[in-house]
C-alpha positions, 0 to 999 in steps of 0.5 A, spaced: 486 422 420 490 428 421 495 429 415 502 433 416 506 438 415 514 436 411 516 439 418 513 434 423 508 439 424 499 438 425 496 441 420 490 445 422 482 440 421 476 443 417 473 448 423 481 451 425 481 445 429 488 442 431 490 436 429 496 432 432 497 424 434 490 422 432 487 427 436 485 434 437 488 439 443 482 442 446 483 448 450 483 448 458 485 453 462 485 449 468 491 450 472 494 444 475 491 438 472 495 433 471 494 433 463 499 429 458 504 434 456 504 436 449 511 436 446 510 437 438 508 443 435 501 445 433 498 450 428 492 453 428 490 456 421 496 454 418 500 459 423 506 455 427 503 457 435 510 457 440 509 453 445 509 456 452 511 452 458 507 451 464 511 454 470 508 450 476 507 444 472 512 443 466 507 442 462 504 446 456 498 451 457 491 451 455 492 445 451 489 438 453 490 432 449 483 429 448 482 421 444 479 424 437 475 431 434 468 433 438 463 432 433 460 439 430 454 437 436 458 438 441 462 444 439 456 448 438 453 447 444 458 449 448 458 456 443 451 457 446 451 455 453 458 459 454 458 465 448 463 468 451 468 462 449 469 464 443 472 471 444 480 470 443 484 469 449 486 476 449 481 479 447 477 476 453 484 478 457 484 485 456 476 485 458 477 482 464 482 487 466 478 494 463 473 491 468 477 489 473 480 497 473 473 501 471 471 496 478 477 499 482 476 506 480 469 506 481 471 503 489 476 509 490 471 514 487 467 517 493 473 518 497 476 523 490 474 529 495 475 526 502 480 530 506 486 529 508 488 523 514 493 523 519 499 520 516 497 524 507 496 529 512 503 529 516 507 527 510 504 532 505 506 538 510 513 536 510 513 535 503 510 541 502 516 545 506 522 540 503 527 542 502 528 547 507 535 547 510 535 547 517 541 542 516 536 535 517 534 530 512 527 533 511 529 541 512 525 543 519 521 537 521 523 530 522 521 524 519 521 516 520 520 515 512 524 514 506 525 519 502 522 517 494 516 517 499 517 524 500 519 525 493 512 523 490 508 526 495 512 533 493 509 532 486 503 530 488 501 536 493 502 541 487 496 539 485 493 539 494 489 535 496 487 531 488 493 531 487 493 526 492 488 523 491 490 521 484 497 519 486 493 513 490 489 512 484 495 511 479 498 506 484 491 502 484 491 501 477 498 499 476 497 494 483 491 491 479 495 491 472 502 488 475 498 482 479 494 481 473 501 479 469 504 476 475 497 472 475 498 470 468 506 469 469 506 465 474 498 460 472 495 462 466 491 467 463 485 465 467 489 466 474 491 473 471 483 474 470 482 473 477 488 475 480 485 481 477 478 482 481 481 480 487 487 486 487 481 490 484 477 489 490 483 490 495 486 497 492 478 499 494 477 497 500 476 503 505 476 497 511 484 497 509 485 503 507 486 503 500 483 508 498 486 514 501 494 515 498 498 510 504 505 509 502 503 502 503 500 502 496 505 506 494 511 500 495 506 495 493 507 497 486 514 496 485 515 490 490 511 486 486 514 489 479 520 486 483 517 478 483 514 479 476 521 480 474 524 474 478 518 470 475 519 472 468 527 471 469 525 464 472 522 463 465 526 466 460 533 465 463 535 472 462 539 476 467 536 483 466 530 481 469 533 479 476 537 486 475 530 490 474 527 485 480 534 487 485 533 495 483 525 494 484 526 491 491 530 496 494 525 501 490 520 499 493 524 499 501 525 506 499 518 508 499 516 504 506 522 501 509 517 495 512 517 493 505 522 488 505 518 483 502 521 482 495 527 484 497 527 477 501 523 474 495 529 475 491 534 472 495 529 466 496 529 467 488 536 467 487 539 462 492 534 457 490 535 457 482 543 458 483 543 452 487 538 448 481 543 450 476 549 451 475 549 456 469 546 462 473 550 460 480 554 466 479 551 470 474 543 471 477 547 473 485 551 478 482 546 480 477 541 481 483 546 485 488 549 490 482 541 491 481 540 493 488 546 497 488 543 502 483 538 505 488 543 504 494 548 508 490 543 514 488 542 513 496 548 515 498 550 520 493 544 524 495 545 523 503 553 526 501 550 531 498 545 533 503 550 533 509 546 528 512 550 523 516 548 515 515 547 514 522 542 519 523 538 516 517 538 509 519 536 511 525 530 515 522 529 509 518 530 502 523 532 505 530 527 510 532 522 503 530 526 499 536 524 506 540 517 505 538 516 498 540 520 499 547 515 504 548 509 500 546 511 495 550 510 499 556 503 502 554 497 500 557 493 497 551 496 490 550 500 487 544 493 483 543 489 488 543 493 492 538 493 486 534 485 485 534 484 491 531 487 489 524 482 483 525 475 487 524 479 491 516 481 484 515 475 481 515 471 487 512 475 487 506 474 481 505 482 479 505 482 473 510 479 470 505 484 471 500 490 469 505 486 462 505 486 462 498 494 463 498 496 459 503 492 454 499 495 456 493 502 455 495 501 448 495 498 448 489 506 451 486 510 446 490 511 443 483 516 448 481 521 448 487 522 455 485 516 458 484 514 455 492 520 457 495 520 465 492 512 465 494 513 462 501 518 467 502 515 472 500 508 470 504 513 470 510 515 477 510 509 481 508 507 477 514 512 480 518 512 486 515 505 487 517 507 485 524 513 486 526 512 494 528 508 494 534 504 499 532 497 496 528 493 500 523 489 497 516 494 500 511 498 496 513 495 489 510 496 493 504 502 488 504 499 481 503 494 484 498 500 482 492 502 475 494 495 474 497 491 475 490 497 472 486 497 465 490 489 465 491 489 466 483 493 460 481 489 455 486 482 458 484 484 458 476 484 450 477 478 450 481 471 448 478 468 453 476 462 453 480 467 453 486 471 459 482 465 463 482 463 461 488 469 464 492 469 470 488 462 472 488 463 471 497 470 476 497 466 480 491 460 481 497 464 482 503 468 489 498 462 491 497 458 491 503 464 494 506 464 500 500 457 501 500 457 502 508 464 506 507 460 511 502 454 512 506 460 515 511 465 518 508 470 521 513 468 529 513 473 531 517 470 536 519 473 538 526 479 538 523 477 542 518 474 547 523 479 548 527 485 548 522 481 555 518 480 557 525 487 558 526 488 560 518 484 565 517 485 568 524 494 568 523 498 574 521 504 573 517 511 570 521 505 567 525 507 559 528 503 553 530 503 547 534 497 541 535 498 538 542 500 532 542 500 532 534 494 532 528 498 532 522 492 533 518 490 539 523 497 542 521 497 541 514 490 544 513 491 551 517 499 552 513 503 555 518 510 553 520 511 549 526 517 551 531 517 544 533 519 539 528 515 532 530 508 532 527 506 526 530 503 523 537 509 517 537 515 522 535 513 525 542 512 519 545 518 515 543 524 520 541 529 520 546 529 528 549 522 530 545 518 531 551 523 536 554 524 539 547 517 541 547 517 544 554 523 548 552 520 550 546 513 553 550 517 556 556 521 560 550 520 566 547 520 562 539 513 558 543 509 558 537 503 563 536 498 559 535 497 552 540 491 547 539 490 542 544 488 536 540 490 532 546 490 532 554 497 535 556 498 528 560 495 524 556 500 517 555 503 520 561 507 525 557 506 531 562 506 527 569 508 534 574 503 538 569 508 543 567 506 543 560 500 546 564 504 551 567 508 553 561 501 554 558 497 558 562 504 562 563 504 564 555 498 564 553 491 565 553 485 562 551 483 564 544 477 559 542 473 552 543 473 550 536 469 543 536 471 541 543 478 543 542 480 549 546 485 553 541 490 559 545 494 564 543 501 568 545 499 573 551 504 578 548 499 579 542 493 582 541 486 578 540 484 576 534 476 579 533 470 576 535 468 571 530 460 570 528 456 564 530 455 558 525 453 551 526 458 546 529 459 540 524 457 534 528 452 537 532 447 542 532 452 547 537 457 552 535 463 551 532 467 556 535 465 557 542 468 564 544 471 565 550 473 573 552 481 575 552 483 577 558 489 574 562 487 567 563 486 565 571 488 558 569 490 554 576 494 547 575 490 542 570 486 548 569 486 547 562 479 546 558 478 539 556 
């Protein structure tokens, strides 16, 4: 029979075991069983240990109250057969998530050295240049992305392309950080642990994109800071916490504007707690709408000071986005086609695994009101999120990986054992079968690195460039100014007035020095009456075939020396296929393709 403390309390049994109500508490770090609460206050080693309630069950975690003590027999063949049982809970915890970060880096590893993609490159030039004047929101060329997106590409392009490369890293290690304790927040320490490697697995997937510094990696961490603190609010009762999680949501909005996510989490959150409880019903709204307001404030201000109008921001942001989809939708690839290209890095990184897992996860957090509703709402818009734009590339499933690894987390960390590593080993398999096959080909870019050191190592000082129809990356590499100040193929698509503006601009005396032609002048329908074509061979003269891709030059200047001969990446040609300078004979459609 135990014996007890003056204060009611169990005093620990020979061993360290605690002792309470005739029986021991044996450790369990299943979630979700139905266990008996343990309600009285239990010591280990004479220690007071504070109770820490079950948020999904009511119940308190990692106990479960058995009918007496384990005979010494037992207890010493379970040490043996599991040795690692014996390590503290924190101990084991912070292991866990040292490997889960060593596995994320070590994934992201081969691709340190990559070049720059389309979308890095893109935003990285305009960074570069911003700000500039020119009296737009990011001085001389337009751009669809928030500013603190800008912000951090600015102080990572100081470091060019490595800088980068960290940047993307530092956001994948705190991703893996934030949803290992939103794991562990929402279904215990071993939730944390496989919330962990999943997330772990997902940040370095190439199938997705993660690897590489997308702006969706980016907002992943504050938006699911933002969650955090609406769980650590659900769990403490402190209104500080839903401040912190209003500011993050609109943080995380403010680098990638489809990351609405948490922001609908929250409101989910608050009407939610404020409906169940009538102590926060007016605290936690005001408190979540002044933490939003922060940001916002800071938004505004910096739009006022840069004599930006409103509208024309909530144009780049959410209306050219409307322009966008009525331009996809008469586009001859079909929606469903569009929306196939996300199935294959879906399953090659393993993540419709993992979305399963959550979908079954929510079932098992429906003992928390609050808990299920924030979850599902926080599912629901990163779904939308991904889908809603109309235009499908694997970077943009990074907004499911959160949610995903944190509600898979909490139905496996239930799950038994066999059923656990069974799971886990078939999403382990699939990431690295996808990495293994990433790092046998990586992305070498070398047409676009060709190309770009053409036109840098052929320009002069106040020379100018133009890519048709745009290859923001090819634009970055060579380093010269653009007279035209939309980077990208969609802009020229979708943006109301840009085909004419870029006719003008070719038929001009400012026409850019240098022109690549990375697209036909007609592709997407862009040049029906082939006028570009005119304009081309009126103002310019071919100046090379670099990797396929015919690049020319102004007529009035005078041609750059004969380059000498050297393999051509990809192939075993020339990379730089020279035609003579003379005044081109180019007839309508003429060009070289």
């Amino acid at each position: 029979m135990p014996s007890w403390t003056s204060g009611g309390r169990p005093k620990a049994a020979a061993g360290g075991a605690i002792v309470a109500n005739g029986g021991t508490i044996t450790h369990h770090h299943g979630v979700g069983r139905d266990h008996t609460p343990w309600i009285g206050r239990a010591t280990r080693a004479g220690r007071h240990r504070p109770r820490r309630r079950d948020l999904t069950l009511g119940c308190y975690r990692g106990a479960m109250v058995t009918g007496g003590v384990a005979p010494s027999s037992t207890v010493a063949l379970r040490a043996r057969l599991n040795p690692f049982g014996a390590l503290p809970e924190r101990q084991r915890t912070w292991w866990a998530l040292g490997g889960c970060l060593l596995l994320a880096l070590v994934l992201r590893a081969p691709y340190l050295s990559t070049p720059l993609g389309t979308d890095e490159g893109g935003i990285a030039y305009i960074a570069r240049n911003w700000p500039g004047g020119h009296g737009s929101l990011y001085g001389a060329y337009w751009l669809d992305r928030p500013p603190l997106l800008l912000g951090l590409f600015k102080i990572a392009v100081l470091g060019g392309d490595r800088g980068l490369r960290v940047l993307g890293a530092l956001a994948a290690v705190a991703l893996v950080v934030v949803i290992a304790l939103l794991g562990r927040a929402v279904a215990g320490p071993r939730a944390g642990r496989i919330a962990a490697l999943l997330a772990a697995l997902l940040t370095g997937s190439v199938s997705i994109g993660a690897v590489f510094t997308p702006g969706e990696l980016l907002a992943a961490v504050p938006s699911t800071l933002s969650v955090l603190c609406l769980i650590l609010a659900h769990r403490w009762r402190h209104a500080r916490f839903v401040f912190a999680a209003g500011a993050l949501a609109v943080g995380a909005a403010l680098i990638k504007q489809s990351f609405l996510d948490a922001g609908v989490a929250g409101v989910a959150f608050v009407a939610v707690s404020a409906g169940l409880n009538r102590d926060v019903r007016l605290r936690w709204p005001l408190a979540y709408g002044a933490g939003a307001a922060v940001p916002l404030g800071a938004l505004l201000a910096w739009l006022a000071a840069a004599q930006q109008p409103l509208g024309g921001f909530i144009y780049a942001l959410v209306g050219f986005r409307l322009d966008l989809l009525h331009t996809l939708a008469g586009s001859s690839i079909p929606l469903h086609v569009r929306l196939a290209g996300l199935a294959v890095p879906a399953l090659a990184s393993g993540l419709v695994l993992v979305v399963a897992g959550a979908v079954m996860g929510l079932r098992r957090l429906r003992g928390d009101r609050t808990l299920v509703v924030t979850f599902s709402a926080w599912l629901a818009a990163a779904t939308v999120g991904v889908l809603a734009g109309g235009y499908y590339a694997p970077h943009y499933l990074i907004e499911l990986v959160p949610v995903s690894c944190v509600a898979a987390a909490a139905v496996l960390a239930s799950a038994r054992t066999r059923t656990c590593v069974a799971v886990l080993g078939a999403c382990t398999a699939v990431s690295l079968t996808a990495a293994l096959d990433g790092a046998a080909h990586l992305p070498k870019r070398r047409p676009v690195l060709a190309v770009a050191n053409y036109v840098r190592d052929h320009a002069r000082p106040g020379d100018t460039q133009y890519v048709m129809y745009a290859r923001p990356n090819v634009v970055y590499y060579a380093g010269l100014p653009s007279p035209y100040p939309y980077v990208w193929s969609l802009m020229v698509r979708a943006r109301p007035g840009a085909r004419a503006q870029l006719q003008r601009l070719l038929g001009s005396t400012a026409r850019p020095t240098w022109l690549v032609q990375w697209h036909d002048a007609d592709l997407w329908q862009l040049d029906p009456g082939d006028r570009t074509d005119r304009l081309l061979a009126r103002g310019y003269r071919l100046a090379a075939i670099v990797c396929g891709h015919p690049i020319y030059v102004r007529n009035d200047r005078p041609a750059p020396p004969r380059v000498t001969r050297s393999a051509c990446p990809r192939s075993a040609g020339l990379p730089y296929l020279h035609a003579r300078l003379s005044p081109p004979r180019l007839q309508t459609g003429a060009i070289p393709r």
